[in-house]
Backbone as CSV, one residue per row, in Angstrom:
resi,resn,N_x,N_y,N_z,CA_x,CA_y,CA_z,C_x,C_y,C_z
1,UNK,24.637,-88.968,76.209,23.338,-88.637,76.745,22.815,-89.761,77.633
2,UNK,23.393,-91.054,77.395,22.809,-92.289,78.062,23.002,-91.948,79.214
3,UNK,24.146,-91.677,79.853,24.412,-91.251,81.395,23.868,-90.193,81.734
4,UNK,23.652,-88.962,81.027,22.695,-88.338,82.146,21.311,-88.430,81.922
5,UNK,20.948,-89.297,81.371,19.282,-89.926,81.777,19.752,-91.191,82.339
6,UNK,20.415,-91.648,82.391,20.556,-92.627,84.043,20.609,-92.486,84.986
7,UNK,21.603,-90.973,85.529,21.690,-90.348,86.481,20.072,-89.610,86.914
8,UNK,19.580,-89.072,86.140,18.171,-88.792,86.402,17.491,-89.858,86.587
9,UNK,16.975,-90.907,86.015,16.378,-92.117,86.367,16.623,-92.411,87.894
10,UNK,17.667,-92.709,88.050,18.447,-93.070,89.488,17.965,-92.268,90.353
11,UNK,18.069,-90.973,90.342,17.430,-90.257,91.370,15.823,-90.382,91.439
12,UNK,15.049,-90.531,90.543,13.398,-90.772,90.298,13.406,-92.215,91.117
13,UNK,14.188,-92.915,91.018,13.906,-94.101,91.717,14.231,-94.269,93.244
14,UNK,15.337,-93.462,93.455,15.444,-93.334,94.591,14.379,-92.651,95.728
15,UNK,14.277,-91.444,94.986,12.291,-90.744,95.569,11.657,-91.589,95.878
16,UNK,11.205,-92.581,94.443,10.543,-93.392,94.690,10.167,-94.664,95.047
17,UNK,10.832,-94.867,95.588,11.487,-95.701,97.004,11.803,-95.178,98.130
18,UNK,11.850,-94.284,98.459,12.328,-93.222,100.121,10.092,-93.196,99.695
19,UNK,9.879,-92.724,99.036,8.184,-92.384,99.134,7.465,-93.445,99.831
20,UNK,7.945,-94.899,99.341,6.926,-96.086,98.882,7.538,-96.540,100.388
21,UNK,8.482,-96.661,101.148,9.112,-97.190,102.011,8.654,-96.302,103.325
22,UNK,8.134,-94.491,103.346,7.511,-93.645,104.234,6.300,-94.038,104.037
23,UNK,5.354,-94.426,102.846,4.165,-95.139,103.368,3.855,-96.218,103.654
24,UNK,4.851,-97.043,104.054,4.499,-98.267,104.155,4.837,-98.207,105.877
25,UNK,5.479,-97.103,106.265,5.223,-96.836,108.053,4.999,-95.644,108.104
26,UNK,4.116,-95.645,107.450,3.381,-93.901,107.830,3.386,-94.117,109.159
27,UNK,2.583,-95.012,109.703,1.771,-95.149,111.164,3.291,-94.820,112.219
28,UNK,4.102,-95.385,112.225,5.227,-95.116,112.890,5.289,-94.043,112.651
29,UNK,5.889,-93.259,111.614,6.468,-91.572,111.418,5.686,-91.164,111.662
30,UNK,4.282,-91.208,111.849,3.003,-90.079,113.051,3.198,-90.380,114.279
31,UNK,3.313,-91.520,114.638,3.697,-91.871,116.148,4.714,-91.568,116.611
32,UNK,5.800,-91.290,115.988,7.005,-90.936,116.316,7.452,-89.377,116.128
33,UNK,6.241,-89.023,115.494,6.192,-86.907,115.487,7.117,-86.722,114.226
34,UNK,7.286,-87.570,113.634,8.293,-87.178,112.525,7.932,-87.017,111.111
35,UNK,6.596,-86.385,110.815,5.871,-86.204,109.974,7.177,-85.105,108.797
36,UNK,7.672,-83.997,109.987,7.717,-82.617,109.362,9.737,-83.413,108.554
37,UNK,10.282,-84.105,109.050,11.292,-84.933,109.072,11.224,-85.360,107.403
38,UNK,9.997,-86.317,107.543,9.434,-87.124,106.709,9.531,-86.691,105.304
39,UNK,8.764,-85.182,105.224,8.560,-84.291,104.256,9.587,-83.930,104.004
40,UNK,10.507,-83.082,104.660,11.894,-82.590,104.619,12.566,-83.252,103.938
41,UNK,12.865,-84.584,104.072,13.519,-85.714,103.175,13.083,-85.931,102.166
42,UNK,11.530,-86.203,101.923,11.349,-86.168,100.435,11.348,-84.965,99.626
43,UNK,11.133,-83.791,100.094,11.723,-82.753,99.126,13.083,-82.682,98.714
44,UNK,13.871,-82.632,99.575,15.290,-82.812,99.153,15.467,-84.006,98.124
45,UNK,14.812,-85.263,98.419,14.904,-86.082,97.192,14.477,-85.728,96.008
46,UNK,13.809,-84.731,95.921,12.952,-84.230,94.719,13.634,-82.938,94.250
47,UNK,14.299,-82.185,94.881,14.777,-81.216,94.447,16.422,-81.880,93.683
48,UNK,16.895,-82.684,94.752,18.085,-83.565,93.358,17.413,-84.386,92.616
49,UNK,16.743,-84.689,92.305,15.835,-85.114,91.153,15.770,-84.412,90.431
50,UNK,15.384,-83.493,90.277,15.079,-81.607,89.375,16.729,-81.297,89.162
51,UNK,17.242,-81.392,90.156,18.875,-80.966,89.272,19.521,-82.102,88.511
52,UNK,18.976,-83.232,89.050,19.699,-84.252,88.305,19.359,-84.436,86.375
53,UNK,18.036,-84.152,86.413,16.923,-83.777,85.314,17.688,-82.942,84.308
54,UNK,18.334,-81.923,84.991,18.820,-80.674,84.028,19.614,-80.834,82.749
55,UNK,20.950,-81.760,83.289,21.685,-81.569,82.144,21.035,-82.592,80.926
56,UNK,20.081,-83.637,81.499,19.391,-84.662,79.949,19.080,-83.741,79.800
57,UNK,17.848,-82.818,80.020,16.798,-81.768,79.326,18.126,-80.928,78.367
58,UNK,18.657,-80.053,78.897,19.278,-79.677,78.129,19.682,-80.008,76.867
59,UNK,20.206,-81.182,76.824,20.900,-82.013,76.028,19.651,-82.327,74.814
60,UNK,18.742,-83.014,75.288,17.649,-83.031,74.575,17.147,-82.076,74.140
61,UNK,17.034,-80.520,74.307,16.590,-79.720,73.838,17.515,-79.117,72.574
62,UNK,19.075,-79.666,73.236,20.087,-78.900,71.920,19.819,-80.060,70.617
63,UNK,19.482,-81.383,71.366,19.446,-81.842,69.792,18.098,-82.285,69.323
64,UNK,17.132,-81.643,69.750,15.551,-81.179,68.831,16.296,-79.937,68.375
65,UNK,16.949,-78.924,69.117,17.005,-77.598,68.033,17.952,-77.975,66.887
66,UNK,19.115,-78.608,67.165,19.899,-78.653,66.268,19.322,-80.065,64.826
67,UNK,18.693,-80.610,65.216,17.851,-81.555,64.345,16.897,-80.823,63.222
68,UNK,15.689,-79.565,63.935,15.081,-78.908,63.317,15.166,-78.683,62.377
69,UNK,14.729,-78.668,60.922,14.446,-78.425,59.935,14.572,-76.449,59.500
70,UNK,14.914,-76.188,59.106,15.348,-74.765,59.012,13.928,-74.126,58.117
71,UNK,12.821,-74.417,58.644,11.259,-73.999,57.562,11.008,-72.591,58.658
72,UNK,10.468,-71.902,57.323,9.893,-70.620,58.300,8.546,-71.098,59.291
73,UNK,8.380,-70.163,59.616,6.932,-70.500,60.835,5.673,-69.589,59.803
């Protein structure tokens, strides 16, 4: 499980750094018309972020279910 919450981490950091590095020249990427560019790139960073996410969640969810206590509701 350690590796795929590293692999997710890794991508969260990478976002967030492509984010922190587009505002720190916003002023350029408006001057340069490359607003729609700008965006484009950080979604794609965010959408492999969300897939990268998947297989920890998973993983974490099989072992809360499989941990669970077998009590009625």
């Amino acid at each position: 499980m350690g590796a795929r919450q590293r692999q997710w981490l890794e991508a969260i950091q990478n976002r967030v750094h492509a984010t922190s590095s587009m505002l720190k020249n916003i002023k350029e990427i408006r001057l340069g018309g490359l607003q729609s560019h700008a965006a484009k790139k950080l979604q794609e960073l965010r959408s492999k972020e969300i897939s990268e996410s998947r297989p920890f969640k998973k993983a974490l969810v099989m072992i809360v279910t499989l941990c669970r206590p077998n009590s009625p509701i």
